[in-house]
C-alpha positions in Angstrom: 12.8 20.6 34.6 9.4 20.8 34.7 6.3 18.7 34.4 4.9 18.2 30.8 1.5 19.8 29.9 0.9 16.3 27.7 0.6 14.1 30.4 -2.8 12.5 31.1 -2.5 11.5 34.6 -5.5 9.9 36.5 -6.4 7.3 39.0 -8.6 4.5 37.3 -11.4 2.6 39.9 -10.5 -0.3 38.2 -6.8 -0.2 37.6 -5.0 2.3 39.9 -3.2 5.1 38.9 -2.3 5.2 35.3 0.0 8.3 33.1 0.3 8.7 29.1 2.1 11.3 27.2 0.7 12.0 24.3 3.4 13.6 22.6 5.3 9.7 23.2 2.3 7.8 23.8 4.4 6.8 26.7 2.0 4.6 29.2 2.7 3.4 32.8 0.7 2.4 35.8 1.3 3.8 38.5 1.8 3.0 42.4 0.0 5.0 44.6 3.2 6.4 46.2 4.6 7.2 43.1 0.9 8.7 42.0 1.4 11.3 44.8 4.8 12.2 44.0 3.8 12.3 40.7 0.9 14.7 41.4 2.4 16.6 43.8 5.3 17.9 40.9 2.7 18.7 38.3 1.7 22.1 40.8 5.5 22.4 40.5 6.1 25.2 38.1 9.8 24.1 38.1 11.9 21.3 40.0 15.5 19.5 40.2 16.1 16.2 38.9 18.2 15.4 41.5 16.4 16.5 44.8 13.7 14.0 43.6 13.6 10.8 45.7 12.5 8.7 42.9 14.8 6.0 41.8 17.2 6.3 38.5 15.4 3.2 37.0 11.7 5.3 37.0 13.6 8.7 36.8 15.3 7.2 33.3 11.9 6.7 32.3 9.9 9.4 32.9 12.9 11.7 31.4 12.6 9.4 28.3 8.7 9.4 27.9 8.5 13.4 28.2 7.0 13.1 31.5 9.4 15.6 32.6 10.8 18.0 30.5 13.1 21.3 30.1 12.0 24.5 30.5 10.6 25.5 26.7 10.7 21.9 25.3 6.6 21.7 25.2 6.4 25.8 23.1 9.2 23.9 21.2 7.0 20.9 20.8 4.1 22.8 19.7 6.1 25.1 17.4 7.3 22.2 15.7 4.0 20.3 15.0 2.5 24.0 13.6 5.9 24.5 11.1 5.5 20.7 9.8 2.0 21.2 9.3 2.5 24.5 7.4 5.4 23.2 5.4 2.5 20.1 4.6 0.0 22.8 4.0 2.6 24.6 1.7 4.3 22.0 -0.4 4.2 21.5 -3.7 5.6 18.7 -4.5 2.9 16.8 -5.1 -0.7 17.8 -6.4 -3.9 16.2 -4.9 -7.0 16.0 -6.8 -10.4 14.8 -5.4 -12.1 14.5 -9.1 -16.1 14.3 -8.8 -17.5 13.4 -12.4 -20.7 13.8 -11.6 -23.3 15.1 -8.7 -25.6 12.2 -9.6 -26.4 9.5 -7.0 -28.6 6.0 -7.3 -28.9 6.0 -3.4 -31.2 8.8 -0.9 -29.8 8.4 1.9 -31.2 10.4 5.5 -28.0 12.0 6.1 -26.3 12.6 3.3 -24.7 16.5 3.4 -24.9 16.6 -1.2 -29.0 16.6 -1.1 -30.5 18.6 -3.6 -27.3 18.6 -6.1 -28.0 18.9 -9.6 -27.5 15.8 -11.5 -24.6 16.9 -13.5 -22.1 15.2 -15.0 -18.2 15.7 -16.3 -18.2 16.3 -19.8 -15.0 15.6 -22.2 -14.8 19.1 -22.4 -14.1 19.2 -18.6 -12.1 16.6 -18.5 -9.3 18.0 -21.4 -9.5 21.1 -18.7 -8.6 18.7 -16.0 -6.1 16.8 -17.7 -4.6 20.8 -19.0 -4.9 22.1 -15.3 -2.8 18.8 -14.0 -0.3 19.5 -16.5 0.2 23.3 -16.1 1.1 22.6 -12.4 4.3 20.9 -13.5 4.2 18.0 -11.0 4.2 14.5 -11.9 3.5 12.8 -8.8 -0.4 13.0 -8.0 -2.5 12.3 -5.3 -6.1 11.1 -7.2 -9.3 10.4 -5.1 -12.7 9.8 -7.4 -15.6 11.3 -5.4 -19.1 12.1 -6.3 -22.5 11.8 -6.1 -21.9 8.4 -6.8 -19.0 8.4 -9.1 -19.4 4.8 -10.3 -22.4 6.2 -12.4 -20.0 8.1 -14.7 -17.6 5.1 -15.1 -17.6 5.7 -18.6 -15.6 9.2 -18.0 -13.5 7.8 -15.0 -12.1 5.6 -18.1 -11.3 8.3 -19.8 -9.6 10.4 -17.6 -7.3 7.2 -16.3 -6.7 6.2 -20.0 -5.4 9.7 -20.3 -3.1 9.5 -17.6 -1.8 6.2 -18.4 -0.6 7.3 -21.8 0.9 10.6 -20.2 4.4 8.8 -19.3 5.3 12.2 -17.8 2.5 11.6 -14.7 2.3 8.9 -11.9 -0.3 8.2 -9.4 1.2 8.3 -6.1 -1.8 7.4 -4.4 -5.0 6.3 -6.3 -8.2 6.0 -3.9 -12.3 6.1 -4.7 -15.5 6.6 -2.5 -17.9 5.0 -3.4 -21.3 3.1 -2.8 -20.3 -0.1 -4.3 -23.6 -0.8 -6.0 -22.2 -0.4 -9.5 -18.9 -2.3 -8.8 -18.9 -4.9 -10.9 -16.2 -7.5 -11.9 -15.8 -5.8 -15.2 -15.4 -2.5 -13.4 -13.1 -4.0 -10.8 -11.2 -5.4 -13.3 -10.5 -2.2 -14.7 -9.4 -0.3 -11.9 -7.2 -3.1 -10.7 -5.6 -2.3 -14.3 -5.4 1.4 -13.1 -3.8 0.4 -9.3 -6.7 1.3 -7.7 -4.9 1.6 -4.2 -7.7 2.1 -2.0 -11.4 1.8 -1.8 -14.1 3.6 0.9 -17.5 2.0 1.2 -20.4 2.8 3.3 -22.7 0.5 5.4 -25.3 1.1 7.8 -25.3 -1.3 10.4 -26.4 -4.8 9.9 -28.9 -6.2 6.3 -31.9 -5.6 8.5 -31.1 -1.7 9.2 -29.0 -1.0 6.0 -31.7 -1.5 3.9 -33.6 0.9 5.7 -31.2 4.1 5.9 -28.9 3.2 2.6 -31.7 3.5 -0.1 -31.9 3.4 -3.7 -34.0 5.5 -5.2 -36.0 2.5 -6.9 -36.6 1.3 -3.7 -34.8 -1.8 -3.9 -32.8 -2.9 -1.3 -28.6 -2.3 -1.6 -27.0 -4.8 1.4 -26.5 -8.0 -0.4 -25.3 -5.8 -3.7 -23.3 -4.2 -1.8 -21.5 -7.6 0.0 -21.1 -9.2 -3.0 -19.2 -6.3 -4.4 -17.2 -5.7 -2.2 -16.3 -9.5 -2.8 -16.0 -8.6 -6.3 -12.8 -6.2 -4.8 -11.3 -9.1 -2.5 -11.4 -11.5 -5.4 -10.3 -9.3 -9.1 -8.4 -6.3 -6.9 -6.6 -8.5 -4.5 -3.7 -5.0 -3.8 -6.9 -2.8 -3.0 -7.7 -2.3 0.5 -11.4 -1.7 1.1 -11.9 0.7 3.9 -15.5 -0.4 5.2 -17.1 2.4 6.8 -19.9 1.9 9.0 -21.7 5.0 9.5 -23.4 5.4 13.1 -26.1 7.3 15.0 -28.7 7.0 17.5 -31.0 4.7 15.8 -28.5 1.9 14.5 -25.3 1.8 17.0 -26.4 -0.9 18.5 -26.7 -3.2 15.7 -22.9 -2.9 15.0 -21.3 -5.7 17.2 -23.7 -7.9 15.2 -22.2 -6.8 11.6 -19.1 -6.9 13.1 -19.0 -10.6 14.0 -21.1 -11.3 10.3 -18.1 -9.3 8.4 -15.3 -11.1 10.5 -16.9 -14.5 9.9 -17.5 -13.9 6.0 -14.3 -12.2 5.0 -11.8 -12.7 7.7 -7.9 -11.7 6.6 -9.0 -10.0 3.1 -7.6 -6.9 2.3 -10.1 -4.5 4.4 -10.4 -2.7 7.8 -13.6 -1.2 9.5 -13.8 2.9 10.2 -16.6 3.4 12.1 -18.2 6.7 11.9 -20.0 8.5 13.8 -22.8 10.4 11.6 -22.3 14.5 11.9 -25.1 17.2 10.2 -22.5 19.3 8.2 -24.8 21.5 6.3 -28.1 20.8 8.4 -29.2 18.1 5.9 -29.3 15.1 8.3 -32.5 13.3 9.2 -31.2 11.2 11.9 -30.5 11.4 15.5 -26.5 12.4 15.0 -23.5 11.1 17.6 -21.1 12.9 19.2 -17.1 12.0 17.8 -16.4 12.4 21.7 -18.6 9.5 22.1 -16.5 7.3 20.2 -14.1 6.6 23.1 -16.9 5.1 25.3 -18.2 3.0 22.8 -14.7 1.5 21.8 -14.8 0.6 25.3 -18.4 -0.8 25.6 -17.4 -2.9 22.4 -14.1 -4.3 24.2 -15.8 -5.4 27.6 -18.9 -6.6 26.2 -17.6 -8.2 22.8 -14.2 -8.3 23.0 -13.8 -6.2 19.9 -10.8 -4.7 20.3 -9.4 -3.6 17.2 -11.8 -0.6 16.2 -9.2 2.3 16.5 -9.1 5.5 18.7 -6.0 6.1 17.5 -3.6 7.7 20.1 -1.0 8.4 18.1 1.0 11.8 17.6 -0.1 13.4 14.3 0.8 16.5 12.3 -3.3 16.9 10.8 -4.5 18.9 7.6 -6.6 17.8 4.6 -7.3 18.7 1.2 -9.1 22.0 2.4 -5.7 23.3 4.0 -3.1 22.2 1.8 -2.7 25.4 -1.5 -1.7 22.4 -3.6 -5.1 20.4 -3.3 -7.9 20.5 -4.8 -11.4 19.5 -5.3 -12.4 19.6 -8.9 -16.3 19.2 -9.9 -18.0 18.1 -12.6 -18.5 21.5 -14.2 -14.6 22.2 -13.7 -15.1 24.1 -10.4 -12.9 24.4 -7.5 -13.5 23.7 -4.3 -11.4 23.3 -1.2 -13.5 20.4 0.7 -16.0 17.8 -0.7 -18.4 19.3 2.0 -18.5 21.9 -0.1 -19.3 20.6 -3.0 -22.1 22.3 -4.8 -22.0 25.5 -3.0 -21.7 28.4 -5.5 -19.9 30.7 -2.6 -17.8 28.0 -1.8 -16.0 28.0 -5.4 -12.3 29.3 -5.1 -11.7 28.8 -8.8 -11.5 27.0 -12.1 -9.8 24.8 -14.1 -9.9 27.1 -17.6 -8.9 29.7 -15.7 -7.2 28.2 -12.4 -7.6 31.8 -10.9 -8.8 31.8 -6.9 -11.8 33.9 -6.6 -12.4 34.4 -3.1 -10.9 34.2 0.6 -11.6 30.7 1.8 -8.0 29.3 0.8 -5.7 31.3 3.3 -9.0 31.2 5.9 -9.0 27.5 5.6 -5.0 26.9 5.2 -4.4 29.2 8.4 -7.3 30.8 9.5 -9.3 28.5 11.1 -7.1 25.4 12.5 -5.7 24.6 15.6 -3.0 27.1 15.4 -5.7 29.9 15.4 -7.1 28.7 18.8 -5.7 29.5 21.8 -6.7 26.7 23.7 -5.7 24.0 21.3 -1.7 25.4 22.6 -1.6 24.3 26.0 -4.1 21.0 25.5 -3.2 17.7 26.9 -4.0 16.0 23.5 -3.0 18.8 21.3 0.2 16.1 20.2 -2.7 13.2 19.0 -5.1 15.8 17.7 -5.9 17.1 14.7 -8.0 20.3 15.4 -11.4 18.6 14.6 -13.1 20.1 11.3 -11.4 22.8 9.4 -14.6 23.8 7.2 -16.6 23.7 10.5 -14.4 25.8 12.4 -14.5 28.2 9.3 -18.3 27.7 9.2 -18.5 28.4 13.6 -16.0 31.8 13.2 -17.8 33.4 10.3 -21.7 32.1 10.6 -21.6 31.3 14.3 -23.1 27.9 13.3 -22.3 25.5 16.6 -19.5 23.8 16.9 -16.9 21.9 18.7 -13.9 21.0 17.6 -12.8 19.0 20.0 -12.8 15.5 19.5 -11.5 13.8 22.7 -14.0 14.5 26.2 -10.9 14.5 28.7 -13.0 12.7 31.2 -13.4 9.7 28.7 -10.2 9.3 27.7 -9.6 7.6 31.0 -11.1 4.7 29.2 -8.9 4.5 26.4 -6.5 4.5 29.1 -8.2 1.9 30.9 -8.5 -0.7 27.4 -4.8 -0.1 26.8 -4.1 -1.2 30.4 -6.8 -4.2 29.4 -4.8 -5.2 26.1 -1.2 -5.0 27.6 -2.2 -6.9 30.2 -3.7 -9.7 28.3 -0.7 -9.7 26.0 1.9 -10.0 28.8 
């Protein structure tokens, strides 16, 4: 056997020794004995189980948490995360559709990667092509996320289009989702897409009222934070199966009013349908006006939030995952108001960036096999033998693509290796408090 390349083995200040397999998410602290021992095998290039002097009880346990493994079980590992997530990138089973009806927005805000988008909108002659290209791919179980601009400003045409679908018995929604601002949502529109199953709902705030006001701005000036809260309380009470994802976008200037809105939001809504994503603001396409954060620096502030707060529940997730998105799967797409194609929303709005049509449905450039296989973590060579290459996804495939053909910066890793010592260190925290 040998010792696995996905083990994350350190000694914690705090907490002693401490190992996690990210291909398990197995988790143990350690003695310091067994630390050495421990150590000491990982130089190993190959040992025997049975010359170890460990004892069957802690030998059972590291054989069963990957800790140790057989000669090519981590290649096998790794070629079995790339062939699920090419078999995901290839299936067509199902057909995803981010749907933007229009580039218009009511807000300006500093960051925003759409600035400078002509304020079209979806036109009934778009959306028969829409409806026509859904049907043509012959599969009646769809993936639908409403995306914009703001697409709340052409409800009238999101109507429409859901009418449409709803008297096609030969489609189903699998998943129904929207992004949105939330200023326009109003009971009657609530009320209307909680007709339609609206499954899930993404909305955006920026830190607390005081600092919200100041980076999520309409363009009349006015300011959007109590709108925003009432809506989304518009969701909780006339969409009660809709989960609001609350995203709460963060950078330099406002991270540190977030333990504030967190404890306002907890007070005011406590068990409705919601969860917080907090985000940490990135300059896509060299639009952003603010100071942006890191995603590696999401691990220490999880753990700033959990010893000084005791927020505990914002989520570096360490699970095992197999990745992609709509920009590396051939049966996803992102449709614009005009009836162009596009790969990601990123994208959106970039001329070079169109891979086809819906009249047409002909691909018109490279970007689909560069983004489906070309630039994700199966094209790097470092991503193979990576301790977190089990709980990662690759970081940004559009941004990869972006760093390989424009040399425009990049990193794509999302985990710092020394930080994830803390994540280590609140997961000893939380079991220990639960035991």
């Amino acid at each position: 056997m040998r010792y696995s390349r996905y083990n994350y083995l350190r000694n914690s200040e705090k907490y002693g020794a401490l190992l996690f397999n990210t291909r398990t998410k197995f988790f143990i602290s350690l003695s310091s004995e067994l630390f050495s021992k421990i150590t000491e095998l990982s130089i190993l290039k190959d040992f025997e189980v049975d010359t170890l002097d460990l004892s069957p009880e802690i030998l059972v346990q590291l054989i069963n948490g990957k800790v140790f493994v057989g000669q090519n079980e981590d290649d096998d590992y790794y070629e079995l995360k790339k062939f699920l997530r090419y078999k995901q990138a290839f299936a067509q089973n199902h057909l995803g559709i981010v749907l933007v009806p229009t580039f218009s927005c009511n807000f300006r805000c500093p960051y925003c990667y759409e600035d400078n988008l002509p304020k079209t909108t979806i036109t009934e002659e778009v959306l028969d092509a829409v409806y026509s290209f859904i049907k043509k791919k012959g599969q009646n179980c769809i993936d639908l996320c409403w995306h914009g601009g703001e697409p709340l400003i052409a409800f009238d045409k999101i109507a429409s289009f859901l009418n449409r679908i709803h008297n096609d018995k030969s489609l189903s929604l699998r998943s129904h989702s929207m992004v949105t601002n939330a200023f326009l949502l109003d009971e009657y529109k609530c009320k209307f897409l909680n007709d339609c199953n609206l499954q899930k709902i993404q909305i955006t705030v920026d830190g607390n009222k005081e600092y919200h006001n100041k980076s999520r701005i309409h363009k009349s000036g006015k300011p959007t934070y109590d709108t925003i809260m009432q809506n989304i309380e518009n969701v909780f009470q006339y969409m009660p199966n809709c989960q609001v994802i609350l995203r709460v976008n963060l950078h330099s200037q406002n991270k540190d009013t977030f333990p504030a809105l967190y404890k306002e939001l907890k007070e005011r809504w406590g068990n409705k349908n919601y969860s917080i994503n907090v985000a940490f603001v990135n300059d896509v396409n060299n639009s952003c006006k603010v100071a942006c954060l890191a995603d590696k620096g999401k691990i220490s502030f999880a753990r700033s939030l959990y010893e000084t707060y005791g927020i505990k529940d914002i989520d570096i997730s360490t699970q095992p995952q197999i990745g992609g998105c709509t920009a590396s799967c051939t049966n996803s797409y992102v449709i614009g108001p005009s009836g162009e194609i596009y790969k990601c929303w990123v994208d959106v709005g970039k001329k070079e960036r169109i891979v086809s049509n819906v009249f047409d449905g002909k691909l018109s450039n490279y970007i689909l096999p560069s983004y489906t296989v070309g630039a994700d973590m199966f094209s790097d060579a470092k991503c193979k033998d990576c301790v977190f290459m089990p709980i990662c996804d690759g970081g940004c495939i559009v941004r990869r693509y972006n760093q390989k053909h424009y040399n425009v910066p990049y990193d794509p890793c999302p985990i710092n290796e020394d930080d994830f010592l803390s994540l280590m260190e609140i997961n000893y925290m939380k079991e220990k408090v639960t035991k």
